[in-house]
C-alpha positions in Angstrom: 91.5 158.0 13.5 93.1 161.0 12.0 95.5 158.7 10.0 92.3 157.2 8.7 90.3 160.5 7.9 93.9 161.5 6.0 94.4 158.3 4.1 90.2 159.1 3.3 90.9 162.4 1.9 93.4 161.1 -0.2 91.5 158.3 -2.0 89.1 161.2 -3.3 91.8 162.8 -4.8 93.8 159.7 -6.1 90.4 158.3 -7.8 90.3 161.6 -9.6 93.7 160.7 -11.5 92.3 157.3 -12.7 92.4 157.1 -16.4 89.7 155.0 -17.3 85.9 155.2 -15.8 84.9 152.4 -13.6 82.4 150.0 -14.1 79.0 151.2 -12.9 79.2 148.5 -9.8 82.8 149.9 -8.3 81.2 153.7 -8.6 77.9 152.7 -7.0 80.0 151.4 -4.2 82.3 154.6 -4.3 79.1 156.2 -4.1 77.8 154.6 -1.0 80.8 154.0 0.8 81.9 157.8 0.8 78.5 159.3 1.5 78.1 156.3 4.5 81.3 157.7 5.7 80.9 161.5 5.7 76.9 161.3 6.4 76.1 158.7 8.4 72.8 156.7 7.2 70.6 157.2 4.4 68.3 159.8 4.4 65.3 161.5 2.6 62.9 159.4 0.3 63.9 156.8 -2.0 63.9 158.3 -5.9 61.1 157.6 -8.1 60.8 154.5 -10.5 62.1 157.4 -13.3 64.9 158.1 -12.0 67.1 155.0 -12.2 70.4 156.2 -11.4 69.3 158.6 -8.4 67.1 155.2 -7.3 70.7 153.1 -7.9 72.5 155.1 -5.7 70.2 155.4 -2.7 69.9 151.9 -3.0 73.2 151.1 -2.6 73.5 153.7 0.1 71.2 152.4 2.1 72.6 148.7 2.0 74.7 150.0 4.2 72.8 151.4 6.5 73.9 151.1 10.1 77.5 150.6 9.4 80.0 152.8 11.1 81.7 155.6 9.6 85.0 154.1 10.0 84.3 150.9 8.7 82.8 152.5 5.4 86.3 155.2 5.1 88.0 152.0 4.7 86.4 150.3 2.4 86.4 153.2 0.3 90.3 153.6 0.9 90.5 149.7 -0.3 88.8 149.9 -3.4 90.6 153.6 -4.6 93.9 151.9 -3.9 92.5 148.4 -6.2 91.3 150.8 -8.8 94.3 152.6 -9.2 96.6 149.4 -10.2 94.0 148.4 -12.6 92.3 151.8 -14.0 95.6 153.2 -14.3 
């Protein structure tokens, strides 16, 4: 567990070094993976028809809900590490 949570702190600094932007899909599921992880379920009401990006990211957030914590740091490690040999 505490090899996970290290190898998690270290994807959010490694996907700050990447060179080029993701595509809007592999930052949604940034997105939701890491807040799945470090919060738990969604919360608080879904955003407005307006606001398109804040509705995107609940959205995918809360395709996730009631997947575990650990499962979720993973994923997130995963797709850092895929980003980085191709955003690089």
């Amino acid at each position: 567990m505490a090899d996970l949570k290290a190898d998690f702190a270290k994807a959010q600094k490694d996907v700050k070094t990447l060179t080029q932007r993701p595509d809007n899909n592999d930052m949604l599921f940034l997105y939701a993976h890491f807040k799945q992880a470090s919060e738990g379920d969604v919360s608080g009401k879904r955003p407005g028809m307006l606001d398109m990006v804040g509705r995107a990211k609940y959205d995918a957030w809360a395709k996730l809900s009631g997947s575990k914590p650990d499962a979720a740091m993973k994923a997130y490690i995963d797709k850092v590490a895929a980003l980085l040999k191709s955003h690089k």
